[in-house]
C-alpha positions in Angstrom: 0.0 0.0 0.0 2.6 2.6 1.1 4.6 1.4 -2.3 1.7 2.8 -4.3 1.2 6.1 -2.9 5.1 6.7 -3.1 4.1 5.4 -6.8 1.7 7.9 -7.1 3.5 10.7 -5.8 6.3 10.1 -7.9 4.3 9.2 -11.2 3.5 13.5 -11.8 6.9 14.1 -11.9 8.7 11.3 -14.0 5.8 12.4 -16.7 7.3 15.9 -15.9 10.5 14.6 -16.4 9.8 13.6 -20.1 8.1 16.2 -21.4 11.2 18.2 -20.2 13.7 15.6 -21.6 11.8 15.9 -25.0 11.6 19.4 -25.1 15.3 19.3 -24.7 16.1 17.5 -27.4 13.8 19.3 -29.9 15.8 22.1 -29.1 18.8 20.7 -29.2 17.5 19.7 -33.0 16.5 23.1 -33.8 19.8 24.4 -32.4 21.7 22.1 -34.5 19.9 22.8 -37.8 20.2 26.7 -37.2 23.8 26.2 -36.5 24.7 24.6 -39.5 22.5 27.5 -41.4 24.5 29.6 -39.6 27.6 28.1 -40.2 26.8 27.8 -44.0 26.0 31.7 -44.1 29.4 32.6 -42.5 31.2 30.7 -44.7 29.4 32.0 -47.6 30.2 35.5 -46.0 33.8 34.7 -45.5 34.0 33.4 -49.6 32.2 36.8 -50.4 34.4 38.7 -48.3 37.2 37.2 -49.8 36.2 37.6 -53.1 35.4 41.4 -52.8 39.2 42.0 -50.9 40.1 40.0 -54.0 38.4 42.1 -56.4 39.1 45.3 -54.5 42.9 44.6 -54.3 42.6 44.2 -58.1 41.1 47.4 -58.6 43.8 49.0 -56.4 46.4 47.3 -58.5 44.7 48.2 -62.2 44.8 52.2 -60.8 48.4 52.1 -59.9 48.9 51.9 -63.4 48.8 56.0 -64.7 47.2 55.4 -67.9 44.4 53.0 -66.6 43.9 55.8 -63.6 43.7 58.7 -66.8 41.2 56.6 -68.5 39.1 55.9 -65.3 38.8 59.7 -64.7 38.0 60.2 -68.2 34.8 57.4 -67.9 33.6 58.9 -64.7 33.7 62.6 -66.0 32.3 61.4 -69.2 29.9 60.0 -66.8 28.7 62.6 -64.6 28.5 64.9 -67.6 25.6 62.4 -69.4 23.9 62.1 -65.6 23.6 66.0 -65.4 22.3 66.0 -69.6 25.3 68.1 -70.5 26.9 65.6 -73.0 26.3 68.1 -76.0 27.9 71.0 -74.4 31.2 69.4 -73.3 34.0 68.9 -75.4 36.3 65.8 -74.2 39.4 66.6 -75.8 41.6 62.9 -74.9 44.3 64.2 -77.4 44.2 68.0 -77.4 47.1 69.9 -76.1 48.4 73.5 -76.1 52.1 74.3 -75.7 52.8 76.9 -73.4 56.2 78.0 -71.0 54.8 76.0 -68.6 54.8 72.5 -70.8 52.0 71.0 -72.4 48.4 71.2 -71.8 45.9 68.8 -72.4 42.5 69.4 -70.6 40.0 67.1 -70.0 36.8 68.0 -70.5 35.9 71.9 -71.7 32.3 72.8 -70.7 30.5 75.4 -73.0 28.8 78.3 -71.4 26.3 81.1 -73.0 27.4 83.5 -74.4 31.3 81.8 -76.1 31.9 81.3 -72.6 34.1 78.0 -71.4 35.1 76.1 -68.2 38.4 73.9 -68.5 37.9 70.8 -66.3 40.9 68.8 -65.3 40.7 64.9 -64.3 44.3 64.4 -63.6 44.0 64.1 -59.7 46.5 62.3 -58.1 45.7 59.1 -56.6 48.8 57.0 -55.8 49.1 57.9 -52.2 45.4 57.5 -51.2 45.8 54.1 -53.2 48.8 52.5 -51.2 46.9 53.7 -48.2 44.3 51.3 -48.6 47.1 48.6 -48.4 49.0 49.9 -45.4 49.6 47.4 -42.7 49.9 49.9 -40.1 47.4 52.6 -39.0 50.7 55.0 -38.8 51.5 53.7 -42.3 48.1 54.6 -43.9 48.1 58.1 -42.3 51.4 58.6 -43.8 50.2 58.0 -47.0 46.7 60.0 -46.3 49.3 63.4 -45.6 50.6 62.4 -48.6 47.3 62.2 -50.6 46.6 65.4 -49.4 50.0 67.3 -50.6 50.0 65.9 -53.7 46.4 67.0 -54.4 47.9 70.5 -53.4 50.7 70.0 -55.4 48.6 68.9 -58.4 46.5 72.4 -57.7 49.5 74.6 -57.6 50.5 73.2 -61.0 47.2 74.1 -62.6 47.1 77.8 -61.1 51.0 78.1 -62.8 49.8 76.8 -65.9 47.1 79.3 -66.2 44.6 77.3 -68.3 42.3 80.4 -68.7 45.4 82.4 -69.6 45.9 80.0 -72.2 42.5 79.6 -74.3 39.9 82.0 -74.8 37.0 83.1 -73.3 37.0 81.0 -70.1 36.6 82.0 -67.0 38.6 82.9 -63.9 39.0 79.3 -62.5 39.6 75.8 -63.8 38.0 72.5 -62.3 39.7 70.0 -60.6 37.9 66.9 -61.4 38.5 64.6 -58.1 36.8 60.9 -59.5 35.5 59.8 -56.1 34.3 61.6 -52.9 36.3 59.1 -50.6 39.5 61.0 -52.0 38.0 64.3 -52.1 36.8 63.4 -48.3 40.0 61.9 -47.3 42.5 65.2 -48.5 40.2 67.5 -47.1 39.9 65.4 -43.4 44.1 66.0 -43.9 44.0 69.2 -45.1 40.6 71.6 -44.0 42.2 74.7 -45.8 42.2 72.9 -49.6 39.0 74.6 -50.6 39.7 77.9 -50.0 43.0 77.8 -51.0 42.4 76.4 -54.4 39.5 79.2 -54.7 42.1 81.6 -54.0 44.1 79.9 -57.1 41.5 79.8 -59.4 41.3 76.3 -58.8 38.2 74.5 -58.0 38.0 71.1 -56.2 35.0 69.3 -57.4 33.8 65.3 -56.6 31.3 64.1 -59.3 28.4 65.1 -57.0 29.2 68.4 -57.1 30.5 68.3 -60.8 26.9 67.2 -61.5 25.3 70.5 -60.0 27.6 72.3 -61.8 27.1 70.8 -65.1 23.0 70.8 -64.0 23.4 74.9 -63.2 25.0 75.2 -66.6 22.4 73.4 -68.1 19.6 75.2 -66.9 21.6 78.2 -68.1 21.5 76.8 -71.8 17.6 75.9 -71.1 17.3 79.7 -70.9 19.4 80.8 -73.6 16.9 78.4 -76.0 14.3 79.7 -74.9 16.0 83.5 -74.9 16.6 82.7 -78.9 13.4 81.0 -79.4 11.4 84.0 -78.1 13.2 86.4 -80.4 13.0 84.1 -83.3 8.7 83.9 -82.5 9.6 87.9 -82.6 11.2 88.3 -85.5 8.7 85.9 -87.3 5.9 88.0 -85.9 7.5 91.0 -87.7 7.8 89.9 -91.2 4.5 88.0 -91.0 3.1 91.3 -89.8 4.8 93.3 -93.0 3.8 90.8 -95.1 0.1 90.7 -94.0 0.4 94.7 -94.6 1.9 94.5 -97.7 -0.6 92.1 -99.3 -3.6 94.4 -97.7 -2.1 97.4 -99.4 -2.7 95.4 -102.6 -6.2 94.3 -102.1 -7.1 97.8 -101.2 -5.6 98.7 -104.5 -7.3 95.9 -106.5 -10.4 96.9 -105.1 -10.3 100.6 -106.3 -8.9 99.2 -109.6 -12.2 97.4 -109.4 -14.3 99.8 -108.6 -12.6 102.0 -111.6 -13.3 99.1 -113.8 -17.2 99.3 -113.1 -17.3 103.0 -113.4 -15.6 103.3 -116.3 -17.7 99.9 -117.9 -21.0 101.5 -117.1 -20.0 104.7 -119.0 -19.5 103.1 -121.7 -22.5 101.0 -122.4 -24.4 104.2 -121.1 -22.6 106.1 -123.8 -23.1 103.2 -126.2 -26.7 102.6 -125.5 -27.3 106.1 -126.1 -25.3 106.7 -129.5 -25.5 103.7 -131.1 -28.0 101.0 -129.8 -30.5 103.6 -129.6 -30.3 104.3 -133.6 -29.5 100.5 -134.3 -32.5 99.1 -133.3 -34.4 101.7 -135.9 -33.3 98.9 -138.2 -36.0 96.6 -136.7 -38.8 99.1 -137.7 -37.5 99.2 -141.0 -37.9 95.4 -141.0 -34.2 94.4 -140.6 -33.7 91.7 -137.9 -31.7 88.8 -137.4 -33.0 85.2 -139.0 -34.4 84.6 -135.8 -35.7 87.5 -135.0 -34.1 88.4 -131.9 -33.8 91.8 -131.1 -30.8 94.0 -129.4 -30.6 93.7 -126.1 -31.0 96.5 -123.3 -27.6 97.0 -121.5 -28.2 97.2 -118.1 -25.2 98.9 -115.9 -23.6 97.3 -112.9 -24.6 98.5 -109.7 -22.7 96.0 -107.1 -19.5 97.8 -105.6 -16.6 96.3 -103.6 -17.3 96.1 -99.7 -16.1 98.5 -97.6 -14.6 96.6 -94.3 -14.1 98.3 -90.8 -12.7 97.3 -87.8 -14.8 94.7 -86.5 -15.2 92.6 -82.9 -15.6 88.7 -83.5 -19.4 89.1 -82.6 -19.9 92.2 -85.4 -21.4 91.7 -88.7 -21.1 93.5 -91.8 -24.3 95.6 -92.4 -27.0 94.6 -94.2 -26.9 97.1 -96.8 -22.9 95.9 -98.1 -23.0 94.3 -101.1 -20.3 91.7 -102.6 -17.6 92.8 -105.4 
């Protein structure tokens, strides 16, 4: 008896027991399943990241090269000039130069302006130093090369205000552009160096990253927008003013025709007045004398004409000619 109640007793919690024990393994399950999905995801991660550092190092390795870093500049400003709809007034001259004391001068990209105005842009920005930064090893390796990204974009700006571009071709502006391909090395010279802006402003020199190349381009295209419409207008204006003289001129001949015409009946109804009087008048004496045509048709009364040309006045759109006007 006593072995059953401690039965009993016990009984609640084996069950208890079980239910625990299987929940604990259906976890352990689940665990196990999301750890593999987990696993599987980190090592597509890793693969991905490896790939990209593979990719990127790559990249790095291509721009070293000067004439594959030229010809990236020259895509992106190409670039940025289509996003901002400026591609028919900008010139890319790739081959153009223009000896001067200061060496040769290529520029990259001229942009047109209203009015035979220009805006030299150049995309020769140097990019070595930011470049080897990426690869440092050290962080006091990669801020060495940083400083150094930032003097040589200084250096590159004191070249262009000594080579005087809009010296050199005319009707430019006071400034040149300093195409700078990428806002991470705009972003990273300017963190080394605050004063770059204003200093290349101060040189005639202005720093711009494709984002702000592409309000530029978008001010100077608004700018053309205006000139367009500008020419347009005065073209509607000076069509207006030989469509008016024309419309004047051919007036000035229907208002001759018309007096022509209304000579023409004057003058016609003299005459048959004249000639019905002097010579109808006695011809048709023939008839009583028994002369007449084989069918016996007799002269004819001319009558005059009595319609004149209509006189027209300035009129509204809801004003009619009077009822009395008569039709030429």
């Amino acid at each position: 008896m006593r072995q059953k109640e401690v039965q009993q007793l016990v009984e609640p919690m084996r069950e208890s027991l079980e239910k625990y024990d299987r929940h604990v393994q259906e976890m352990e399950r689940i665990r196990e399943k999301a750890y593999g999905g987990l696993s599987q995801q980190v090592a597509s991660l890793m693969t991905t990241q490896q790939q990209l550092q593979k990719e990127t190092a790559n990249l790095v390795k291509a721009l070293r090269t000067p004439q594959v870093r030229g010809r990236w500049g020259e895509i992106t400003l190409r670039r940025v000039a289509e996003l901002a709809g400026m591609l028919k007034y900008c010139d890319f001259f790739e081959q153009k130069t223009k000896d001067t004391e200061q060496g040769r001068l290529r520029p990259d990209m001229i942009v047109r302006l209203p009015n035979e105005k220009q805006i030299v842009v150049d995309a020769k920005a140097p990019l070595l130093a930011y470049l080897e930064a990426l690869e440092a090893e050290t962080e006091e390796k990669r801020a060495r090369k940083l400083a150094l990204h930032a003097r040589q974009i200084q250096g590159h700006m004191n070249k262009l205000s000594e080579k005087t571009y809009w010296e050199q071709f005319q009707a430019t502006p006071e400034f040149v552009v300093l195409f700078i391909p990428g806002e991470n090395f705009f972003s990273s010279a300017l963190e080394q160096n605050p004063g770059l802006i204003e200093e290349g402003v101060s040189k005639g020199i202005i720093l711009a990253t494709p984002t702000t190349l592409i309000s530029l381009l978008k001010a100077v295209a608004f700018g053309w927008r205006q000139e367009t419409m500008a020419k347009n207008a005065q073209a509607i204006s000076n069509l207006g003013k030989e469509l008016y003289e024309r419309i004047n001129t051919m007036a000035e001949h229907l208002e001759k025709l018309g007096q022509n015409i209304e000579k023409c009946v004057s003058t016609y109804n003299q005459v048959i007045g004249s000639f019905e009087r002097r010579v109808l008048a006695s011809a048709r004496k023939f008839g009583e004398l028994g002369i007449t045509k084989r069918d016996g048709a007799k002269i004819p009364y001319l009558s005059p004409v009595e319609k004149t040309t209509r006189q027209i006045s300035a009129m509204g759109s809801n004003d009619h000619p009077a009822s009395g006007d008569k039709k030429a």
